[in-house]
C-alpha positions in Angstrom: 21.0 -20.0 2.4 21.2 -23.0 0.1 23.4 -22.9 -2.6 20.7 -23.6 -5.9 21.5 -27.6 -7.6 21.9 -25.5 -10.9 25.4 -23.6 -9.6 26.0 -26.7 -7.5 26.2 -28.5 -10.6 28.4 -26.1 -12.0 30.8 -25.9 -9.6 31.1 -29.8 -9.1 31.7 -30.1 -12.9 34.6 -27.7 -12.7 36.2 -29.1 -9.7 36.0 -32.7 -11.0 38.1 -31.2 -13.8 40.5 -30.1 -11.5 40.1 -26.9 -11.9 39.4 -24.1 -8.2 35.9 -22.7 -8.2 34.5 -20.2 -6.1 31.4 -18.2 -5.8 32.4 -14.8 -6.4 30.9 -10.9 -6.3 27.0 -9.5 -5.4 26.0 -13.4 -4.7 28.3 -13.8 -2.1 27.7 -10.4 -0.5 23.6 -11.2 -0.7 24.3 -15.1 0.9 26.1 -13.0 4.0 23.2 -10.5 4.2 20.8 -13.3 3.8 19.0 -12.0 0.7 18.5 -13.8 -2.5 21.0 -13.0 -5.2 19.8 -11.8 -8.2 22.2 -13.8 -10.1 25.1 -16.2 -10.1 28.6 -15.4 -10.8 31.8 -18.3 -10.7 35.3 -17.5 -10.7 37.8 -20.5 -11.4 41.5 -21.1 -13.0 40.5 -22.6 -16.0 40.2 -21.0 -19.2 37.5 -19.8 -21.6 37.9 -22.8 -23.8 38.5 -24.9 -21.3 35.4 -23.7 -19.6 33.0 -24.7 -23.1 34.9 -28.0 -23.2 33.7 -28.6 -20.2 29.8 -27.3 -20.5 28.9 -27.6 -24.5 25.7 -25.6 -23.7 27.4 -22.5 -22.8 28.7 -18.9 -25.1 31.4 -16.4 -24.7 30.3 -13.2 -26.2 32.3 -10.6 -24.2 36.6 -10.3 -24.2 36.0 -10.2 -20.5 35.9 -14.4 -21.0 33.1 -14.6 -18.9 31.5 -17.6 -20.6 27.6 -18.2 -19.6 25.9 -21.9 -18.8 22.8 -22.6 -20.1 20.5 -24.0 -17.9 16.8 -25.5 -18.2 15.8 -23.1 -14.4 12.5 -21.4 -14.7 14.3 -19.0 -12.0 15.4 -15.9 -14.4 18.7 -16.0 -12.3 19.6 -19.4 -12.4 19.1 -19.2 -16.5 22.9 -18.1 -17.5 25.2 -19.0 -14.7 28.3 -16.8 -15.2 31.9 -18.5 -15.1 34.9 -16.0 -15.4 38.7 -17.1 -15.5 40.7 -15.5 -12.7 41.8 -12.1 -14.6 44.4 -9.3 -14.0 43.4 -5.9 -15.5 45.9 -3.1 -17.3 45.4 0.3 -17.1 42.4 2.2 -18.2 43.5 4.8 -20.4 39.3 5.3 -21.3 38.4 5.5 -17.8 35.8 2.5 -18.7 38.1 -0.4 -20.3 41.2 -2.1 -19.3 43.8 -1.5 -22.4 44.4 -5.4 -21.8 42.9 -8.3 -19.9 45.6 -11.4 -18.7 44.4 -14.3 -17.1 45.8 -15.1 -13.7 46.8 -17.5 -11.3 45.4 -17.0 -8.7 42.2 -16.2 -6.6 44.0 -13.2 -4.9 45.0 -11.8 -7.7 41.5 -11.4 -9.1 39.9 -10.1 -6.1 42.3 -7.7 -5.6 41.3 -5.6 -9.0 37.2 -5.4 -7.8 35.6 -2.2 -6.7 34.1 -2.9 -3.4 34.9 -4.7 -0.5 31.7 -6.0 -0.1 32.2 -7.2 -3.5 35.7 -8.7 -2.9 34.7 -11.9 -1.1 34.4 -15.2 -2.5 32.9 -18.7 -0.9 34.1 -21.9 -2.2 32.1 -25.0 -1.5 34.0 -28.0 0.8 34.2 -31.3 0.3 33.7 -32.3 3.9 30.1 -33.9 4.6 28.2 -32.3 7.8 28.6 -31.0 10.4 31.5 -29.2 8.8 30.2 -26.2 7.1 29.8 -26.3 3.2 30.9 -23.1 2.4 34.7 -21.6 3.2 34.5 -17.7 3.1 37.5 -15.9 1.6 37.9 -12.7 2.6 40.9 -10.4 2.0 40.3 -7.1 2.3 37.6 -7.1 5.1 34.5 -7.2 3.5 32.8 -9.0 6.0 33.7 -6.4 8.5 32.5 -3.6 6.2 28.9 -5.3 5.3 28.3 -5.8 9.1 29.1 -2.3 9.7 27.2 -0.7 6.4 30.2 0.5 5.0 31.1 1.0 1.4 34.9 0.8 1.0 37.1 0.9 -2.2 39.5 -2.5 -2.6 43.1 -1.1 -2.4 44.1 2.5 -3.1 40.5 4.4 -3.9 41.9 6.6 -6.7 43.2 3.7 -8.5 39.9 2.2 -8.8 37.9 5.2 -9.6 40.8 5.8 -12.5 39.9 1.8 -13.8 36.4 2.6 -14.0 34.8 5.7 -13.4 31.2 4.3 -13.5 32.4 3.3 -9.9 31.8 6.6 -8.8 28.4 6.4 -9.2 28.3 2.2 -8.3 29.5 3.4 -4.9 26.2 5.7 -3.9 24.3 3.0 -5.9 25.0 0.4 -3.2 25.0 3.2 0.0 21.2 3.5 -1.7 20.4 0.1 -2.4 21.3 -1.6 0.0 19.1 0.0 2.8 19.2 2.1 5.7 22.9 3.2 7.2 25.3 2.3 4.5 27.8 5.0 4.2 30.6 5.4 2.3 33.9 5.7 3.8 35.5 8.5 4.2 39.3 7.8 2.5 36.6 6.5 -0.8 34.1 9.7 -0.7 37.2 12.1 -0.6 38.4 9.9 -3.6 34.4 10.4 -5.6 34.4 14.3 -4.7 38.1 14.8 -6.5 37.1 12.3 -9.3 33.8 13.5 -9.8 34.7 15.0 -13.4 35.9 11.4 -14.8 32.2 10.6 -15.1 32.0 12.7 -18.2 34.1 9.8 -19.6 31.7 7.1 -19.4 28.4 6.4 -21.8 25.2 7.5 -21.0 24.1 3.9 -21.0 25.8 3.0 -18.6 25.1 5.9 -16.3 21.2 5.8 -17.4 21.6 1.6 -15.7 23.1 3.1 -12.4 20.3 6.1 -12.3 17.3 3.3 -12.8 18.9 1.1 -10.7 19.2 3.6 -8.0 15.9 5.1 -7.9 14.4 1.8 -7.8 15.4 1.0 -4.5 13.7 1.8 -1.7 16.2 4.7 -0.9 16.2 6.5 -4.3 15.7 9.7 -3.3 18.6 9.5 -0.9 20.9 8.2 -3.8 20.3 11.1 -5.5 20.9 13.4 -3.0 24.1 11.7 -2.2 25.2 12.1 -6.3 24.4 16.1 -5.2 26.6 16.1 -2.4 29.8 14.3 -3.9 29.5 16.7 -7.1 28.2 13.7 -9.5 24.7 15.2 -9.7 25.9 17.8 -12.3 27.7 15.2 -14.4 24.5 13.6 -15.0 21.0 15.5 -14.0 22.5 19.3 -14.3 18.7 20.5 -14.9 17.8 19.0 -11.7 20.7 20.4 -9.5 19.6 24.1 -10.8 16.4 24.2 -8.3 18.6 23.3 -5.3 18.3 26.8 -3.2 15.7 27.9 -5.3 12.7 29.2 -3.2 9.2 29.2 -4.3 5.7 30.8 -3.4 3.6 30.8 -0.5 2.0 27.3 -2.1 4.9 25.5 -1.4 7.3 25.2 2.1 10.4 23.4 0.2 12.9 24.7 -2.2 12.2 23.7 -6.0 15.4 20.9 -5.7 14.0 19.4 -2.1 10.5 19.5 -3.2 11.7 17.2 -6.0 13.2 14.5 -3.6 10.3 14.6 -1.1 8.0 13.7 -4.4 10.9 11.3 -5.4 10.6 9.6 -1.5 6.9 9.0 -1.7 7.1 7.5 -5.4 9.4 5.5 -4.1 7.9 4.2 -0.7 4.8 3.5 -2.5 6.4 1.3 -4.8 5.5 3.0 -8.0 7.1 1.9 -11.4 10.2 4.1 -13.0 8.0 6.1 -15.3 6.4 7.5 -12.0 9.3 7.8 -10.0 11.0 9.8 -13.2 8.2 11.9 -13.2 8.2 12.8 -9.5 11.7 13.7 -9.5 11.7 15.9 -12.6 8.4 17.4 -13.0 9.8 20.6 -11.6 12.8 21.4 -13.2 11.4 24.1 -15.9 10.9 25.6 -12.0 14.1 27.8 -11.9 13.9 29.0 -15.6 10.7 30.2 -15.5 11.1 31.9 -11.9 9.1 35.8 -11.8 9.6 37.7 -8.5 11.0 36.4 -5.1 9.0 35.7 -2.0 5.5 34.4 -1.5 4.1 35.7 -4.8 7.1 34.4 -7.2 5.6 33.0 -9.8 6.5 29.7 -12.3 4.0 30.5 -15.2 3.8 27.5 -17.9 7.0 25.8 -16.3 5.2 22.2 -17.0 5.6 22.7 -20.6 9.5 24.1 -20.2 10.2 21.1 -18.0 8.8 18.6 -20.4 11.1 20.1 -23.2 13.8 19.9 -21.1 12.6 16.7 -20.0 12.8 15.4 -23.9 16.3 16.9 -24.5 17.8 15.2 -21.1 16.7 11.6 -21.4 17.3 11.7 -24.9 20.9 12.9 -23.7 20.8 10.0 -21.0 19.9 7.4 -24.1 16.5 6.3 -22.7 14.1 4.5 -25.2 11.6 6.6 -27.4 8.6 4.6 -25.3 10.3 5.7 -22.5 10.5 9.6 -23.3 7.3 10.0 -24.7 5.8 8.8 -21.5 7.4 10.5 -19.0 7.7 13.9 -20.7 3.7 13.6 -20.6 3.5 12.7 -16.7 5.5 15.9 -16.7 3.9 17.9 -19.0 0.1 17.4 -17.5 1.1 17.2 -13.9 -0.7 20.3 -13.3 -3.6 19.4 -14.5 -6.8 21.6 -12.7 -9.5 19.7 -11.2 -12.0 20.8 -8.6 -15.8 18.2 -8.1 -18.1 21.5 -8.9 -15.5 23.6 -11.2 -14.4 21.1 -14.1 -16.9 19.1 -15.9 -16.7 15.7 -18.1 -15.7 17.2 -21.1 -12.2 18.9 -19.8 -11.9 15.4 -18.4 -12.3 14.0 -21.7 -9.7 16.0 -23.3 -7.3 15.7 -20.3 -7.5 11.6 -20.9 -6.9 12.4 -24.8 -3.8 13.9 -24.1 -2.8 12.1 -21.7 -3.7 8.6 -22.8 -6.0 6.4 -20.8 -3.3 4.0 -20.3 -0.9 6.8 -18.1 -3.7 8.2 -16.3 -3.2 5.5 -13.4 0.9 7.1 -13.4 -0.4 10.9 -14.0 -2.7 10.5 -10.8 0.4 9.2 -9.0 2.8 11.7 -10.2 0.0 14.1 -8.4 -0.4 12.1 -5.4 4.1 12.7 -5.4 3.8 16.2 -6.1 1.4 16.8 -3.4 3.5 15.0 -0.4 6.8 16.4 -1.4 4.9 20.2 -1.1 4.2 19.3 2.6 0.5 18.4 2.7 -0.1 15.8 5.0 -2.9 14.0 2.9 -1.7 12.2 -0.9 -5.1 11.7 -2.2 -7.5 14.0 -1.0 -11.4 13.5 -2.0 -11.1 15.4 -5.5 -8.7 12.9 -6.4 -10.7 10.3 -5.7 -13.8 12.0 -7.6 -11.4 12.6 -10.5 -10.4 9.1 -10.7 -14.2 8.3 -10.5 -15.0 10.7 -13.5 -12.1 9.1 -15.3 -13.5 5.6 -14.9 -17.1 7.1 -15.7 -16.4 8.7 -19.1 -13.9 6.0 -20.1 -16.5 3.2 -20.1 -18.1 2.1 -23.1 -21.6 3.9 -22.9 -24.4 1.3 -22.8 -26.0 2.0 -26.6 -27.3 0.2 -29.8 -23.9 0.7 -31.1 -22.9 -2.8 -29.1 -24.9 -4.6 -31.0 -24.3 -6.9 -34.0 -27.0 -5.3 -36.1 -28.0 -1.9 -37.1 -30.3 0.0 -38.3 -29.8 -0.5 -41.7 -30.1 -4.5 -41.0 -33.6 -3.5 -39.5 -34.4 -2.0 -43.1 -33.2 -4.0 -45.3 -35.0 -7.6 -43.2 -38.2 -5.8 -42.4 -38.4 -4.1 -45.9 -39.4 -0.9 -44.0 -38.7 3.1 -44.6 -36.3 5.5 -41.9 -38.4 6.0 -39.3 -39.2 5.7 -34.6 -39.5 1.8 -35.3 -36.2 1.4 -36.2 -35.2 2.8 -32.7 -37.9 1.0 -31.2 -36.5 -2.6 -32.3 -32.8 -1.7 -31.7 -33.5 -0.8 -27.9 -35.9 -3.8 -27.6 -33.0 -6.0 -28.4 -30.2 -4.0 -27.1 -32.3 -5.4 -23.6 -32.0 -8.8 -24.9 -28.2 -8.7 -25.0 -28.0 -6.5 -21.8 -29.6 -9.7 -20.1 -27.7 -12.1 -21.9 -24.7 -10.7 -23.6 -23.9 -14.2 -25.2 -27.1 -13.4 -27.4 -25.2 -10.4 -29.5 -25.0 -12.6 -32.5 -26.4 -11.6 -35.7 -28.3 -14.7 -36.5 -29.9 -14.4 -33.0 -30.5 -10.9 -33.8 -32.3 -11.4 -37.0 -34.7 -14.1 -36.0 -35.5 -11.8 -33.2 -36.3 -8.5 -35.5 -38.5 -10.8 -37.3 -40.6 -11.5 -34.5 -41.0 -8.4 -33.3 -41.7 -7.2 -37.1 -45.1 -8.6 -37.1 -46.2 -7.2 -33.5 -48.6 -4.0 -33.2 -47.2 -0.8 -33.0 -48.3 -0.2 -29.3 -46.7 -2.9 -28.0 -44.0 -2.4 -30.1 -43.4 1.2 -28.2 -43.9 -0.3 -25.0 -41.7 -3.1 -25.5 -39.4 -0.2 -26.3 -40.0 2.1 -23.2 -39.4 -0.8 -21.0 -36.1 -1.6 -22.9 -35.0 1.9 -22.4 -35.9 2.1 -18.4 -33.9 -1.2 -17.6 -31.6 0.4 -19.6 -31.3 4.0 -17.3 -31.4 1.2 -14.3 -28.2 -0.4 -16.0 -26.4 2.9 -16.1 -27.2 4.0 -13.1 -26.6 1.2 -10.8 -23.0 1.0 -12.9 -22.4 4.3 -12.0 -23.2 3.6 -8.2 -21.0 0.9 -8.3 -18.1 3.3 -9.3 -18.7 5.7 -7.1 -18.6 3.5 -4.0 -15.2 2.2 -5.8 -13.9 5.9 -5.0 -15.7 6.4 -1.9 -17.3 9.4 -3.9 -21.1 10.7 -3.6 
């Protein structure tokens, strides 16, 4: 893959200083998968102040040294290319900071304190022209090996690097997720998560709420999540969820409370839905096993929507999620189970169900649904209530076609016409409520006016005729819109 002119640039500026450069990290890792890296990151010899002597358009806001280049790239990765000094790392008494950062000497030396294999490579660009190849991979701790055989390997002694950084525990089923299908984690560095487990009680929920949207936004979130379960992370970060694994449920349902929460999970994520759906999908069960009545096929989970969407608020608040973020979700979860059959429900409960809900999540609620319904088995996602729902939805969320559009009212009709409260008022309004139906760019008051002058001095018949005519375009309007949305829905 071609290296971009922007961290070309970079790197020749550096090494006409004299100074080693390599590319260093998740770039180098994507390059040898052939995928796009989503950002830049430079590892050199030289100093942080060296580094903004060198680029006056740069910063250094962290102690790590790192010191970001500005450039003028419309590519949101190519923005902030990241130089870092070659750096040795002390112990982590916090399990989340090094007590001390030194610079080092060398390359080795800085590669040796990453997490990853994968993540322990670096390419550094040659000076020979073609057909020599630009870039020289360094490699010493077989990464390459380990990303051609999908394996996720600690650097060095696993235990060690857990004890630097325990967000590393999680990092590791991050990548086995992210990355696609058959990464595993090696067995020497999943003994090491499983006894390390509890350090992740140590880190900030920030952090860990980063590594739980990063993972269920791949492709493979569900199967992130189950692997957290599995090496004992799960409880150090979704407790509420792990409570419905084993839990059975009623004869509506063939999966457990926990696995019918990954299936909906899966689905949200194969069909690409956005993280307040995915969210949803994965915890719009867990007031499940608290609200559990019998055992068999008639147990019963009576209100558990509204016990999951308190629980909902408490654990994303706990997880430090945003107050946009809570408020939405904890709805997709609260009015998941939302009843709606075509001949039971009618346009009013509708109504009120898009008043709770919010117009704008309706889209994410019918998705949440669609989630909920694979992960309980069914072979169909959207079945042809859905679809009529989403039609009725549509149908009493449109503006309805009335005088209330236009520009003037009936008290302008009065007050021009010098006339009393009375059928002619309606009359005129529906006479030019056509008008503007025909040509909307004539709902202007001015336009209006003239008009209700005009039709002022006209008899009284014609006046109600004019009228009825208005009104039957009108119907024709309404009817043909509603036609129109039907066949949006395949719905009759």
């Amino acid at each position: 893959m071609e290296i971009p002119k922007e961290v070309k640039f970079v790197i020749e500026k550096l090494k006409t200083q004299g100074f080693e450069t390599y590319l260093v990290g998740g770039c180098v890792r994507d390059l040898l998968r052939g995928k796009e890296p989503l950002d830049w990151d430079i590892a050199t010899n030289a100093k942080p102040e060296e580094i903004e002597k060198i680029f006056p358009n740069s910063f250094t806001d962290n102690k790590f040294g790192t010191v970001a280049v500005l450039t003028k790239s419309k590519d949101p990765a190519l923005k902030g290319i990241e130089i870092t000094p070659y750096r040795i790392e002390s112990k982590y008494t916090d399990k989340r900071h090094p007590d001390k950062i030194q610079w080092a000497k060398t390359l080795k030396e800085d590669l040796k304190r990453r997490d990853f294999t994968i993540n322990a490579m670096a390419l550094k660009m040659r000076d020979s022209p073609s057909p020599v190849p630009p870039l020289s991979l360094v490699d010493l701790f077989g990464g390459q090996e380990d990303l051609e055989n999908k394996i996720i390997r600690a650097v060095g002694e696993p235990e060690h690097r857990f004890q630097e950084d325990a967000l590393r525990l999680m990092r590791a089923v991050r990548f086995a997720a992210v990355l696609g299908e058959g990464w595993k984690i090696e067995a020497k560095t999943e003994k090491a998560i499983k006894k390390n487990a509890g350090l992740l009680q140590m880190i900030s929920q920030e952090r860990i709420r980063d590594e739980l949207i990063k993972m269920i936004m791949s492709e493979r979130g569900a199967d992130g999540i189950e692997m957290l379960r599995e090496l004992g992370l799960l409880k150090y970060i979704i407790p509420e969820l792990e409570e419905g694994y084993g839990v059975s449920q009623n004869k509506h349902h063939i999966y457990e409370v926990y696995e019918h929460s990954l299936r909906s999970l899966k689905y949200a994520c194969e069909k690409g839905f956005n993280k307040y759906v995915r969210l949803a999908a994965l915890l719009h069960d867990i007031g499940k096993p608290r609200t559990k009545q019998g055992q068999g096929l008639d147990a019963t989970f009576y209100n558990h929507e509204i016990v999951g969407a308190k629980m909902t608020i408490r654990l994303l608040n706990r997880l430090k999620f945003s107050k946009k973020d809570i408020e939405k979700i904890v709805k997709l979860v609260r009015y998941h189970l939302f009843y709606y059959n075509v001949d039971e429900v009618g346009e009013s409960s509708v109504r009120r169900l898009v008043r709770q809900v919010g117009l704008e999540n309706m889209d994410e609620l019918l998705q949440v649904r669609m989630a909920d319904r694979i992960g309980s088995g069914v072979p169909k996602a959207e079945p042809y209530k859905l679809r009529h729902l989403k039609y009725i939805i549509e149908k009493v969320s449109q503006d309805p076609i009335s005088v209330t559009r236009l520009k003037v009212n009936g008290e302008d009709v009065m007050k021009i016409l010098k006339i009393k409260p009375g059928p002619k008022i309606g009359q005129l309004l529906d006479i030019l409520l056509g008008y503007v139906l025909i040509e909307p760019s004539k709902n202007k008051k001015d336009f209006l006016e003239k008009e209700m002058n005009k039709l002022g001095k006209i008899s009284e018949n014609e006046l109600k005729a004019l009228a009825e005519k208005a009104r039957k375009e009108r119907m024709e309007i309404v009817m043909k819109q509603d036609e129109m949305t039907k066949k949006k829905y395949w719905v009759t």
